[in-house]
N, C-alpha and C positions, 0 to 999 in steps of 0.2 A: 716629533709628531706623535700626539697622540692617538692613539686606537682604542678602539672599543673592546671590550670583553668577547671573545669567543662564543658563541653558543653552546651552553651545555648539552652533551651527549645524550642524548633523552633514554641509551641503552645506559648510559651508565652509573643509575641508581638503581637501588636494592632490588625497585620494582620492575624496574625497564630492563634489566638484565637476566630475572623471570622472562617476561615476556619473551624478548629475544630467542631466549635457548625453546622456550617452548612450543616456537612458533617457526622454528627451523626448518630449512626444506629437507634436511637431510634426515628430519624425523619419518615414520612407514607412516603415522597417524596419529591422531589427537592422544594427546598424553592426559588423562580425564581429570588422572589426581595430578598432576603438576598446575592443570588448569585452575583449582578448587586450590590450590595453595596459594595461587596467585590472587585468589579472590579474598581470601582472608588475609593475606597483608597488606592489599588494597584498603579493606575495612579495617585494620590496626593501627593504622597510621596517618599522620595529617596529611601528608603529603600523596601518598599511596594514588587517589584517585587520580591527581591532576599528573602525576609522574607515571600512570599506567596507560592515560590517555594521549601524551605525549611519545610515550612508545610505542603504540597500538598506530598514530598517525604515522610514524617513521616507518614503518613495517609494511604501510598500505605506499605510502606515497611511491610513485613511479614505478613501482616494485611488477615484474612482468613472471614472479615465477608463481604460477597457480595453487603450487600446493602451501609455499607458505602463505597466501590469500587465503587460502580454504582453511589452513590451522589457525590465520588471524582472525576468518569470520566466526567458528568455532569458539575459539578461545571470549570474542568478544561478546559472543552470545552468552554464552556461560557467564560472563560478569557482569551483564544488565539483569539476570538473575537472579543475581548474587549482590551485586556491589551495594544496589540501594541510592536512596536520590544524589549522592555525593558525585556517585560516577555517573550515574542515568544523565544528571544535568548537564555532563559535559560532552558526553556521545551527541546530544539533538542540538547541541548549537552547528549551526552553518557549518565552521571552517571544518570542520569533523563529514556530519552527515552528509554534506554537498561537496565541498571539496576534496574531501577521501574520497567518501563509500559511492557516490554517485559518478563521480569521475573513470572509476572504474567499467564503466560502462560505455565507456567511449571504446570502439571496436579495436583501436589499436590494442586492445591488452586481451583482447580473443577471449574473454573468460564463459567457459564454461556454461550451458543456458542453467545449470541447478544453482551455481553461483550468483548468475546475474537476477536469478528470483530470489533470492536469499537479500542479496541486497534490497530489491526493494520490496521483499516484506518487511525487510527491519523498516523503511520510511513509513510505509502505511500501517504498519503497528505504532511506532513512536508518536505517530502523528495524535495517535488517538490517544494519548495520555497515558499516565503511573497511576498509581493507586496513591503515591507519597506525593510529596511539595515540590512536582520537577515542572517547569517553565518549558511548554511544548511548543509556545509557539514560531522558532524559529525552523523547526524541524516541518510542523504543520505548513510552513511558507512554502517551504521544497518541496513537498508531499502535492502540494496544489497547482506549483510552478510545472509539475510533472504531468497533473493531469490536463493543465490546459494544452501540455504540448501533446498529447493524445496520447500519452502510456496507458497502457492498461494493466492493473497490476495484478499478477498473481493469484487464483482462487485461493481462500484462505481456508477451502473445503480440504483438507489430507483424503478423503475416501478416495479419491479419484481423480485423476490423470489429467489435469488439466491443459490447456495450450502451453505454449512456449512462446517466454521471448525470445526473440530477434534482434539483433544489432547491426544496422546496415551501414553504406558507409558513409552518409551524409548524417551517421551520428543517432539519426532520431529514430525513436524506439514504437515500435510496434510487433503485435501480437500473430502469430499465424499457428493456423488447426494443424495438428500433425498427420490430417487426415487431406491435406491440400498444401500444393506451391505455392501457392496466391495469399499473401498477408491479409488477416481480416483485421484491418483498422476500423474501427468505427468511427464515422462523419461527426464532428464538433460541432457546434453553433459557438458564430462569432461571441465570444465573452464580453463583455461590458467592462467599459474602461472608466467609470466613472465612477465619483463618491462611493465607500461602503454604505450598508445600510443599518441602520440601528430599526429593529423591529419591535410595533408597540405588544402591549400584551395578548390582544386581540389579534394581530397577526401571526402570533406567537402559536397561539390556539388552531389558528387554520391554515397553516402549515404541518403542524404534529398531525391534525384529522387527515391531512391530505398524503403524509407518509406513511398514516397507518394503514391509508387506502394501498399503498406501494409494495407496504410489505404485505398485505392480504394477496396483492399479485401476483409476487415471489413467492409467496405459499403454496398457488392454486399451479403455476408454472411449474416448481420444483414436483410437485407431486404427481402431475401428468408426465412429466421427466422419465420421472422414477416408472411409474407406473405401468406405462406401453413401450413393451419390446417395440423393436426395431421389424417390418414384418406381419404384425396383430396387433397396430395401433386400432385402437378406438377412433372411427372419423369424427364423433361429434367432440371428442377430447382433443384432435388436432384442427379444429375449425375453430375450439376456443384457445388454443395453444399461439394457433397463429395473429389471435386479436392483442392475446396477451404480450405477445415478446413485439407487436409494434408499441403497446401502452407502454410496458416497463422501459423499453428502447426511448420513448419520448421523455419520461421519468427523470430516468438519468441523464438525457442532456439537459432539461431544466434541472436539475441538481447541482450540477458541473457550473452552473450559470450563479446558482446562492451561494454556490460553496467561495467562489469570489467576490460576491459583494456584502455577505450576512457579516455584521460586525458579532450577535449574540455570542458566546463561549460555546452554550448549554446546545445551541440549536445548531453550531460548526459540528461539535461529534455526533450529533445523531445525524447529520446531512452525511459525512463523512460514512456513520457505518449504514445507511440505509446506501448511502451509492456502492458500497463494498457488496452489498447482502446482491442490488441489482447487477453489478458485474457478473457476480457468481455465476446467476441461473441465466445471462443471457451469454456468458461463456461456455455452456454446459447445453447449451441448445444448438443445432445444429443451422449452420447460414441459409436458412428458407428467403428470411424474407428480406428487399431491400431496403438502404436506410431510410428510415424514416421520415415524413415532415419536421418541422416546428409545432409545437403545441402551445397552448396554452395553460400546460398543466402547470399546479403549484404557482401559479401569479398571484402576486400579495397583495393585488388591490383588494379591496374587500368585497366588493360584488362579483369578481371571478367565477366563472362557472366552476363545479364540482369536476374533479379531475374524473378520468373514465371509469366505470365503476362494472365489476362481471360480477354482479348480483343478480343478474337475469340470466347468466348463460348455463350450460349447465357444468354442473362440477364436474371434477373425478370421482369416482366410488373410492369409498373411504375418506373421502376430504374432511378433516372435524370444522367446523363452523362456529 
């Protein structure tokens, strides 16, 4: 009777057996320079990538001890870095990005909430493309397959303290303030199950006008943020405050709605970081107000009304225009 070949040990190449030792639990902490060796015989060899990505998988899969998680996530940060499109392109396919790094976020493996944001900032950066020749969009599937289940991911703002995720136990992932018990999920609109959309040039046009309107709101938002303590708010700065985070709030779930049917390339990433830009500031705003209606913001028929516009209201002092 014959048998098939064994699977090879994916620790037991040059590269995979780096990995292994460097990613041990029994290390105190990331080993900087074992990391950056491992990145240059990733890049000296033909094999390096596809045999460092097979050991980086082995290392994640089932694996419940948190610290070698945390040296694997370390480790593999360090070589999307470093490695270049060889290994970039192999982290953002599916069986990697979604069945590693996202599985890991199923509560049974308890990780950590700076872990579990780690993890999906690597989705929502990946999603948004290299500067090299790396094929994004298997990784951008996940990244959207997330948001339609209402994740909300991570401020990509470092100044400041943003929410935490949650992992509860029916799996599905949402956001709560550390300033409340009560999850603040924000309310989706049903998504659209139908054909993608190929958008003509002219649609192309008034939707970019109609984001730029989105980020002038996230502008005008962030800076009244910033601007009034807590205490010796400005009222007429919190009566536009409040128009704005229901606008921006409509914003984004029409966004959430293109980001699944826009076939475009060019107009997926700026949909992508313009709903990144509007997570930010309406994570960073305190829960005043309730969800919102439906809008008819950013509809691409073409006689659509102009989305809401705080051109009349008054600004912040210091807002540049």
């Amino acid at each position: 009777m014959a048998f098939g070949k064994a699977p090879k040990d994916p620790f037991g190449t040059a590269v995979g057996s780096l990995v292994d030792r460097a990613t041990c639990g029994a290390l105190q902490t990331e080993e900087w320079g074992q990391f950056m060796h491992i990145c240059d015989v990733v890049n000296a060899t033909e094999e390096g990538p596809k045999d460092a990505v097979k050991a980086l998988k082995k290392k994640l899969s089932k694996n419940c001890n948190h610290k070698e998680i945390r040296l694997t996530l370390s480790l593999l940060d360090m070589c999307i870095e470093n490695c270049g499109p060889r290994f970039q392109s192999l982290v953002v396919k599916k069986d990697f990005c979604k069945d590693k790094l996202v599985k890991l976020l199923n509560p049974r493996y308890n990780l950590p909430i700076d872990m579990q944001e780690r993890i999906l900032t690597f989705i929502m950066t990946w999603a948004r493309g290299f500067q090299g020749m790396v094929d994004v969009s298997e990784v951008k599937e996940v990244y959207l397959e997330l948001l339609k289940k209402g994740v909300e991911f991570p401020s990509s703002d470092s100044s400041r303290v943003g929410p935490k995720v949650r992992i509860h136990k029916d799996t599905s992932l949402t956001i709560s303030s550390p300033s409340s018990a009560t999850p603040a999920k924000r309310s989706l609109l049903p998504l659209p199950t139908g054909p993608t959309l190929l958008l003509t040039p002219e649609q192309i046009g008034k939707l970019y006008s109609e984001l730029d309107m989105a980020k002038m709101n996230v502008r005008v938002m962030s800076s009244i943020l910033k601007e009034n303590v807590p205490g010796s708010e400005n009222p007429d700065d919190m009566n536009l405050l409040q128009k704005l985070y229901k606008t921006c709030r409509m914003m984004q779930e029409r966004i959430m709605e293109l980001l699944v049917t826009v076939e475009n390339e060019d107009v997926m990433v700026e949909l992508i970081q313009v709903n990144e830009d509007l997570n930010n500031v309406l994570l960073g705003h305190e829960r005043k107000q309730p969800s919102a209606p439906s809008s008819d913001l950013l509809d691409l028929s073409i006689d659509s009304p102009s989305p809401v516009s705080t051109d009349s209201a008054v600004s912040p002092s210091g807002l540049s225009k």
